[in-house]
N, C-alpha and C positions, 0 to 999 in steps of 0.2 A: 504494500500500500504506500504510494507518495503521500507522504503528508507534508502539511506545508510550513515551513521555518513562523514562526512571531518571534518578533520582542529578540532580544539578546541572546548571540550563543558565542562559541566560543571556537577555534581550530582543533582536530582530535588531534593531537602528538605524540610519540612514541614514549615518551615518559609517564605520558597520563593513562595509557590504556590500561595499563595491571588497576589502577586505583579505581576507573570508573567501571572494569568489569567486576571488582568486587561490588558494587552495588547493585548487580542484575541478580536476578530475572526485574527488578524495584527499579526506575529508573532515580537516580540522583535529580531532586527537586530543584535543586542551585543553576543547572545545568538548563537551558532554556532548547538548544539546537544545537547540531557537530557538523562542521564544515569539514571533509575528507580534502584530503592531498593524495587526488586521486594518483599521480605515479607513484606513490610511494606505496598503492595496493593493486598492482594488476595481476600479479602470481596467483591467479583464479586456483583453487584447490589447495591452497599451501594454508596452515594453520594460521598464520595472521590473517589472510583471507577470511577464515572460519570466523576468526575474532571478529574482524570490523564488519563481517555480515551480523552476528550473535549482537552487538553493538545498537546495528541500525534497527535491528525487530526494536528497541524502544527508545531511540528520539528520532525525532527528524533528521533528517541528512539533504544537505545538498553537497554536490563534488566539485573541485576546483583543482585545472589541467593549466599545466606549464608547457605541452608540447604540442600543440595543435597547431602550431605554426598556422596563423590565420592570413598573417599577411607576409607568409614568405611566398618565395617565385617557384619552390619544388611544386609538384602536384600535391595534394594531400592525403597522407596515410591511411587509407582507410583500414589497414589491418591496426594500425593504435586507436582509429576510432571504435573498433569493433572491441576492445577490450574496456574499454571507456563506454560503451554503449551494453554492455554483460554485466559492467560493475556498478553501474545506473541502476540496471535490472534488480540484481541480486539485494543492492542498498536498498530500493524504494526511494531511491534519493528523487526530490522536487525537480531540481534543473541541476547544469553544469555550468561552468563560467572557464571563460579563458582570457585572454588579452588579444589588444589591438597594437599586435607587434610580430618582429620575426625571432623566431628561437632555434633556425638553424637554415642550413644553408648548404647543400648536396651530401658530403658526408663530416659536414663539419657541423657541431652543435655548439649553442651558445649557453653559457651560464648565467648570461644576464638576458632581460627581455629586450631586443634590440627596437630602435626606436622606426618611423616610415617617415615618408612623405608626406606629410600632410595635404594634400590635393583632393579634388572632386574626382578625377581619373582613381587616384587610387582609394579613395572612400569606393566608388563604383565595383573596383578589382575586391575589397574586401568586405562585402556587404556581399558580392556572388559565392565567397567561400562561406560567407559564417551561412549563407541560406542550406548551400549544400551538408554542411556537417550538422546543422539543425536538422533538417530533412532525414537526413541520414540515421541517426542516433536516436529520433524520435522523442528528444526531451528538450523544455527548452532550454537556450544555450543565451547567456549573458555575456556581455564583450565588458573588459575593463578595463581601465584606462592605466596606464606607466607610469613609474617616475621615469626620467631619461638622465643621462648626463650630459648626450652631444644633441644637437640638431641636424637633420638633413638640411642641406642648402633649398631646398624646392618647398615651399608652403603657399600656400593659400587659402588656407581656413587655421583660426587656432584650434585649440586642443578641442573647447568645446563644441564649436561649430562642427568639427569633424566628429566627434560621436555622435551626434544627433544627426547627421546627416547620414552615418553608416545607418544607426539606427532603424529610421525611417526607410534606408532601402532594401536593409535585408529584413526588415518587419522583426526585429528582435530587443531582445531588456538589455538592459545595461547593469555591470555591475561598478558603482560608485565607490571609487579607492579616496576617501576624503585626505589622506595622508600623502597618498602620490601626488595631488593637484598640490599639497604643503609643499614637497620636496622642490617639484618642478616651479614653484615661486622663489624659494631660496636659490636654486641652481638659474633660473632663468631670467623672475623677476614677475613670471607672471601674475596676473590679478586669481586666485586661487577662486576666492568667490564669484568673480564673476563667470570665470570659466566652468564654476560647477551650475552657477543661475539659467548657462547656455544649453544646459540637456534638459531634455523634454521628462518634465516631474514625472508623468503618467507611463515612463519606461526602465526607471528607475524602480528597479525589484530586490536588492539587496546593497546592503551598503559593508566597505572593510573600515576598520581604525587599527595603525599601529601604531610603532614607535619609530621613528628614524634615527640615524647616527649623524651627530655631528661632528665636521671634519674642518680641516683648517681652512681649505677651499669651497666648502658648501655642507650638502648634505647628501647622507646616505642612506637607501630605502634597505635597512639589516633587516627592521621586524625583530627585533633585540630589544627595544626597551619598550617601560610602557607608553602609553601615549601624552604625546606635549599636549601643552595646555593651550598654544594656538589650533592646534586640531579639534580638540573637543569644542573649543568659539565654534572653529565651520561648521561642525557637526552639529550644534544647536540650531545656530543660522539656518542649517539646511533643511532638518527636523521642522523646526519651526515654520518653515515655509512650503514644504510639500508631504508632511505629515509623515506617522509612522514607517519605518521598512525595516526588513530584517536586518539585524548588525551584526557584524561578527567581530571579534578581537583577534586579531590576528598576531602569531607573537612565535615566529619560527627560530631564533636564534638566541640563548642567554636565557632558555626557558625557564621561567620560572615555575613554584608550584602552583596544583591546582588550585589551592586556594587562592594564590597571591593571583591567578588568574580569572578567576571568578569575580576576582575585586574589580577589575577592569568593564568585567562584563555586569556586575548593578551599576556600576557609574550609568553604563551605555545606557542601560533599563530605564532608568532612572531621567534621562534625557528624553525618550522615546515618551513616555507618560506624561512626562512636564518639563519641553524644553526650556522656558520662561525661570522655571522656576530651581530648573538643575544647576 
């Protein structure tokens, strides 16, 4: 059964799973919704498998993919969509998300999400992929948005203009990274709120908050610490203006425990019920 994410939840991580399946067949009340790192389960049949299926019979799951390459130039993998389209199955997971970037490139792969062209041509080139791998995989699939470090020389829409204009042509949600839009202001300069005011509210289905690093030169999107206290502003702002969406704490690197991660995820709760007054 997909059920659908509310209110706050949190990334599953490899350190929390012994703690949270001690709480089953019951699920853990603290705990709102588990956003999977879907490459780091596609060993369909292998015991961890077993686990984060035994996981998903009680919260919600939606899955979140780093390699779908949406807007690279290879064709796209349909034999990793089909593992991603089985691990959807077996989860009940809601939707999937990936980004609006390239992650590799003939047999070379990237460990950062690499950044595009911002153009109408290539909004067009990537709004045909994300229809296809939607189509495909039979769940919805949410695009969301980078921090970057470099820019391509070629633009014509900013950031926001360009998701909402993929949006709108591949008919698909968006997943809002309030914290990438942070990084990409420190690194770039740009207006963070405005560019998140420029997507369309009503496609907007799930939101991230992390932590970024700061560096002598700018900022770093680690997902290491908790969340700055200019994110949680946007995050209000943004609450406040297009109403509740599922949130996730996002927190892959310097993991802290589950408690110290729950803390994160009442803040978020807590904003979603009463941005005004969080």
């Amino acid at each position: 059964m997909n059920r659908v994410p509310e209110g706050a939840g949190i990334g599953l991580r490899w350190p929390h799973i012994p703690e949270i399946t001690e709480h089953l067949p019951e699920p853990d009340s603290r705990i709102g919704w588990l956003e999977l790192l879907a490459d780091n389960h596609l060993h369909h049949g292998s015991l961890d498998y077993q686990r984060i299926c035994y996981i998903a019979e009680h919260y919600p799951v939606v899955l979140h993919s780093v390699g779908m390459n949406l807007a690279g130039t290879d064709p796209l993998d349909f034999a990793y969509l089909a593992r991603l389209k089985q691990l959807a199955r077996d989860t009940g997971a809601a939707w999937i998300s990936d980004h609006a970037c390239f992650s590799s490139a003939g047999n070379a792969h990237s460990h950062d999400l690499l950044p595009l062209p911002m153009t109408r041509a290539y909004a067009r080139y990537l709004a045909e992929r994300v229809r296809i791998a939607q189509d495909y995989m039979e769940i919805p699939l949410l695009l969301e948005n980078v921090s970057v470090y470099v820019r391509p020389p070629h633009t014509e829409l900013s950031e926001g203009e360009f998701l909402a204009e993929v949006a709108e042509l591949a008919d698909c949600q968006l997943l809002l990274d309030i914290n990438n839009f942070q990084v990409n202001f420190i690194n770039f300069g740009d207006d963070a709120q405005q560019e998140i005011q420029k997507l369309p509210a009503g496609r907007i289905r799930q939101i991230h908050l992390g932590g970024y690093e700061k560096t002598e030169w700018g900022a770093l999107d680690t997902h290491g610490f908790p969340v700055w206290p200019e994110v949680w502003d946007l995050f209000r702002e943004t609450i406040a203006r297009i109403g509740s969406r599922p949130t996730l704490i996002e927190w892959d690197n310097n993991v802290p425990s589950l408690t110290r991660l729950l803390e994160e995820s009442v803040m978020a709760q807590q904003v979603l019920e009463s941005p005004e007054a969080a």
